[in-house]
N, C-alpha and C positions, 0 to 999 in steps of 0.2 A: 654561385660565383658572384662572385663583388664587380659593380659595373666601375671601371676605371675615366676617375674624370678626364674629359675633353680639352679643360683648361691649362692651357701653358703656362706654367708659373715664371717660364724666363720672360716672357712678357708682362707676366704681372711687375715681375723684378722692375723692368726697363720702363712700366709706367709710374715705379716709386722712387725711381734714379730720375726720370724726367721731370717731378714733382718739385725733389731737392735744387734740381738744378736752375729750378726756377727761383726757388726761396733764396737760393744763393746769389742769382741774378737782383732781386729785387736786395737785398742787403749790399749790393753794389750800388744800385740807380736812385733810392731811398735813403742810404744812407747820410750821415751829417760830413761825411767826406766830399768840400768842394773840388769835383773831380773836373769841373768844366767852368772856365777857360781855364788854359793849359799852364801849366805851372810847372818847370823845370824839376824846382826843390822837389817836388811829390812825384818823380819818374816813372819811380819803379811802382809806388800803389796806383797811378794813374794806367800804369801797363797790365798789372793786372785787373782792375776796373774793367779795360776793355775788352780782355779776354771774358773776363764775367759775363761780358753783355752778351758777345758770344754765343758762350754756353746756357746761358738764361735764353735764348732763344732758339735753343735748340734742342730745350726741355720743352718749349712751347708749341713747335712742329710736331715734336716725338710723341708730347701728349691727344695732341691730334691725330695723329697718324695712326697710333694703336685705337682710336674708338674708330674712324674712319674702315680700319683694315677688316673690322669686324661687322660694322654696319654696311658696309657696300653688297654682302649676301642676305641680309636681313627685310624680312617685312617691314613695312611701318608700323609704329601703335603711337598711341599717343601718351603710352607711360615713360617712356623717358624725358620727353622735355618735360611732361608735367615735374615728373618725381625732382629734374633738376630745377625749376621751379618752385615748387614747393620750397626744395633742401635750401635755395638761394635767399628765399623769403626767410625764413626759417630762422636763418645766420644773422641775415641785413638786419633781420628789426631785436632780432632777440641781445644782436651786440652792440644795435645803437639803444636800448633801451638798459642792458648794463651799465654803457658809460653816460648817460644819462644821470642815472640815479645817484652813481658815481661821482662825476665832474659835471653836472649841470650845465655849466659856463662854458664849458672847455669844446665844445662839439656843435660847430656851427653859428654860436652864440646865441643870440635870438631867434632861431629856426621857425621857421611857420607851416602849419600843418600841409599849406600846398608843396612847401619845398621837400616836404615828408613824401608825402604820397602821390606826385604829380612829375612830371605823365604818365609815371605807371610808381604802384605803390612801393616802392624800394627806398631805403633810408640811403643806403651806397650801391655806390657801380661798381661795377665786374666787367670789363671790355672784354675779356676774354671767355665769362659765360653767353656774359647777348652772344658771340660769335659764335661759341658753340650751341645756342638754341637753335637759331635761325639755321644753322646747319642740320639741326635734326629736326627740324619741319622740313625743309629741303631735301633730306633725305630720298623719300618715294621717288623724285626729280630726278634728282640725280641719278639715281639706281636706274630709273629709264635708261637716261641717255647712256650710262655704261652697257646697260644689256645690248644695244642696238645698233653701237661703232665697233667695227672692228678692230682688232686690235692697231694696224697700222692705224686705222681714224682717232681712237682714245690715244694714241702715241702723239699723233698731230695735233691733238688737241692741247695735250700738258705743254707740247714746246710752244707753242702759238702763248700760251697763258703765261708761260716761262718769260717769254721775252717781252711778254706787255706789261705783266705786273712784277716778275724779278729785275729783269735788266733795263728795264725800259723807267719803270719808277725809282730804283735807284739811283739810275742816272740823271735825273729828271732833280734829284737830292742833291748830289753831287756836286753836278752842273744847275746852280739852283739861280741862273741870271737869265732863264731866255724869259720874255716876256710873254703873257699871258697864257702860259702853259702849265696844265696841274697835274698831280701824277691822278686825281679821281676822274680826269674826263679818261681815262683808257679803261677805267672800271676796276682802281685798283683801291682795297678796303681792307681791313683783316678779316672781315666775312669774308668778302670774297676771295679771299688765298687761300681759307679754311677750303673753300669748293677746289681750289686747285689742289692740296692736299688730298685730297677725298679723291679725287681724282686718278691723284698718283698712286695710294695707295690702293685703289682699287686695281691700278697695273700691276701692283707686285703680286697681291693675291692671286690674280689671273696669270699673268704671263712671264710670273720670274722665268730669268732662265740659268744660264749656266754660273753668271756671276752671284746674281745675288743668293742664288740658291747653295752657294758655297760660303764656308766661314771662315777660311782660308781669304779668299779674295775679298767678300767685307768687311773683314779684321783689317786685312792691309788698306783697304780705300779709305775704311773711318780712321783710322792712323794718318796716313796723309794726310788726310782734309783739318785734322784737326790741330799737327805740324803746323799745315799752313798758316794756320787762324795764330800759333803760338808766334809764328814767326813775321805777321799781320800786326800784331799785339806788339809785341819790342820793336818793330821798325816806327813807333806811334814819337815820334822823338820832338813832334814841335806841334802847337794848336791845328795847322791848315793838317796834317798826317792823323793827327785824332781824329778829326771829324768826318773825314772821307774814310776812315777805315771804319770807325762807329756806323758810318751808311751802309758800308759792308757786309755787317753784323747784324744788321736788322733782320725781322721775321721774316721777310722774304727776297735774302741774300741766296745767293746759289749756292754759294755755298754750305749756309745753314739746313739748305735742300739736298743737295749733295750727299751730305754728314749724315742726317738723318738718313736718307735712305738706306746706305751703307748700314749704319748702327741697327737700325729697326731690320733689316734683314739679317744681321748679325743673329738678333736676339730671339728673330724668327725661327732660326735655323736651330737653336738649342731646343730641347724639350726635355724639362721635368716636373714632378708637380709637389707643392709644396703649400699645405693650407696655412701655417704660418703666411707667406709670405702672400697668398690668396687672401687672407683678412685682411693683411694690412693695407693691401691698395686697395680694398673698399673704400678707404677713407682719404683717398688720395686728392676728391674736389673738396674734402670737408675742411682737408688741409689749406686749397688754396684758398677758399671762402672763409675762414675764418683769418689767416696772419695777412689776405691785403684787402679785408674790409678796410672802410674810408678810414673807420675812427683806430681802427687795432695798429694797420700799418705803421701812422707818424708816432704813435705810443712804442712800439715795437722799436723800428731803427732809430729815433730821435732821441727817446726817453731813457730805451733799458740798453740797448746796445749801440755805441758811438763809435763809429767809424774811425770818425777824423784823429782822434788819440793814437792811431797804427798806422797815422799815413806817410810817418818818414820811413816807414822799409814796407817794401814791395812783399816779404817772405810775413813778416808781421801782418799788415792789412789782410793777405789769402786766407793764413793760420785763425785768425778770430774772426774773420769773415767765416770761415769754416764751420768752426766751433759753434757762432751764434746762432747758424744759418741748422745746424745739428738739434743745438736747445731748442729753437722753435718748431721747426720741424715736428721731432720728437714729441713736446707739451701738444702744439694741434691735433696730432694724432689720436694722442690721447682724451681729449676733451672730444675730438668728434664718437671716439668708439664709446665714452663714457654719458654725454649729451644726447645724439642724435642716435646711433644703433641700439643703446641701451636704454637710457629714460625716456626719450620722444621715440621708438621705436615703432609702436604701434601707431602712435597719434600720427607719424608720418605716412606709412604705409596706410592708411584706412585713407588719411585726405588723399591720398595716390590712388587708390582704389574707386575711392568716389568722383572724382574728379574725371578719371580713365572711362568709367562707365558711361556719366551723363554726355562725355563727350562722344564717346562712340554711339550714346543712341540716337545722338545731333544727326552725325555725319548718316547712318542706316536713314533717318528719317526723310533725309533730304533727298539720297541719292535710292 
């Protein structure tokens, strides 16, 4: 008898739709479309930019949230951050040493080998890998502190986190005139939201109950929340309404929380499996590491695809935001399945391998 995989493929689906959703984000905020200060003539592309931002951030929760829902029952090891480590390195130097060879001139200018490799050897940043490393060395942590509150105390915990670092920093954005008050003295970071994430999503694992375990009722909630945001978005009619709703949209809007949680129990609740669709979110960080390296990014939205040419109709800028946001997508995929799973395949996994060991014989040695 054939052992039937474990792996939910609608969630793989929902970490490939969360991937896009960020590419599409970033072909909004990247783009050569001056979408900020506010400019009447550009309404409608200016409306949907902010629904963009949005949705770009709520591909950035969801992509949290599905590794989150799965590590919260997991041991530690030390091959995940390695492996994303390695994979990160891997990318940073291999595509700052293309465009190098490339355009010389073009990438930093006179770069000097500390601005290379100092304070840690990476040619570009990834704000949203550091966040998800430090979240998976955090891991063992947090896994404590869930094993060991009950459910009312892990309940108290997200609303407590909810209102210090959702509504408490937001408004802190908002209302951005009280004097010497920062939204990081309450301990609010995008690491640290990843931990509130982690958090939450370890509540659904544990204690859904009648709602979210239904896709009936998260079908209707993520409908809603996302109505809202559409209907957030068109009321955006003058600069001071942009910018207070953009605060809105941020990673750690409630709404963006909200939505997520609905959508990801949505996608929770479906099960089928599908190896197609299981390979291709393999390559779903390879995707994000390769189109917003330092140097790929302003090449990408600057160079190859221009916004600003579609930004007298609002239906125009989505349609080739769409399109472009599809092309790259698409080509990343391809180049990570072709690069990294296929030609550095082994040379990846052996330095994972090795790296995994020496470290675990650290940690045995010591403890």
């Amino acid at each position: 008898m054939t052992k039937r995989s474990s792996r939910n493929s609608s969630i793989e689906l929902l970490r490939i739709l969360s991937m896009f959703a960020i590419v599409l984000h970033h072909y909004a905020l990247k783009g050569t479309f001056d979408w900020n200060p506010y400019n009447p003539k550009y309404s409608g592309a200016i409306k949907v930019n902010l629904f963009l931002h949005y949705f770009g951030k709520l591909g950035v929760v969801l992509f949290v949230m599905i590794g989150a829902y799965f590590l919260c029952e997991k041991q530690f090891n030390f091959r995940r951050p390695i492996n994303l480590i390695i994979t990160t390195a891997f990318y940073s130097f291999g595509l700052y040493f293309v465009f190098k060879l490339f355009d010389p001139t073009g990438i930093w200018g006179n770069d000097s080998v500390v601005r290379v490799l100092l304070p840690f050897p990476l040619p570009s940043g990834y704000w949203f890998v550091y966040s998800y490393i430090v979240m998976l060395f955090a891991m063992p942590f947090l896994n404590i502190i869930i094993r060991n509150l009950t459910r009312q105390k892990l309940l108290l915990l997200i609303i407590g986190l909810i209102l210090l670092w959702s509504f408490l920093s937001i408004g802190l954005q908002i209302f951005d005139n009280k004097p010497d008050t920062f939204v990081d003295s309450f301990g609010y970071t995008p690491t640290t939201y990843f931990f509130l994430i982690y958090f939450v999503s370890a509540y659904i694992r544990k204690y859904s109950g009648k709602i979210l375990n239904s896709k009936g009722y998260t079908m209707i909630g993520a409908l809603i929340c996302v109505l809202i945001a559409i209907l957030l978005s068109i009321l955006a009619i003058n600069e001071k309404l942009f910018n207070g709703i953009a605060d809105l949209f941020d990673v750690n809007s409630p709404l963006v929380l909200l939505t997520s949680i609905f959508i990801f129990s949505y996608f929770k609740n479906i099960h089928f499996n599908s190896r197609i669709i299981n390979y291709i979110a393999g390559s779903m960080f390879g995707v994000y590491l390769i189109h917003e390296d330092s140097f790929v990014r302003p090449f990408i939205w600057q160079n190859i695809f221009s916004s600003k040419v579609y930004a007298n109709s609002g239906d125009g800028y989505l349609l080739y935001g769409i399109a472009a946001s599809v092309i790259v997508f698409i080509v990343a995929i391809l180049i990570d399945i072709l690069v990294r799973r296929i030609i550095f395949s082994r040379f990846i996994k052996k330095s994972v391998s090795l790296l995994n060991k020496y470290l675990s014989m650290i940690i045995k040695i010591n403890y």
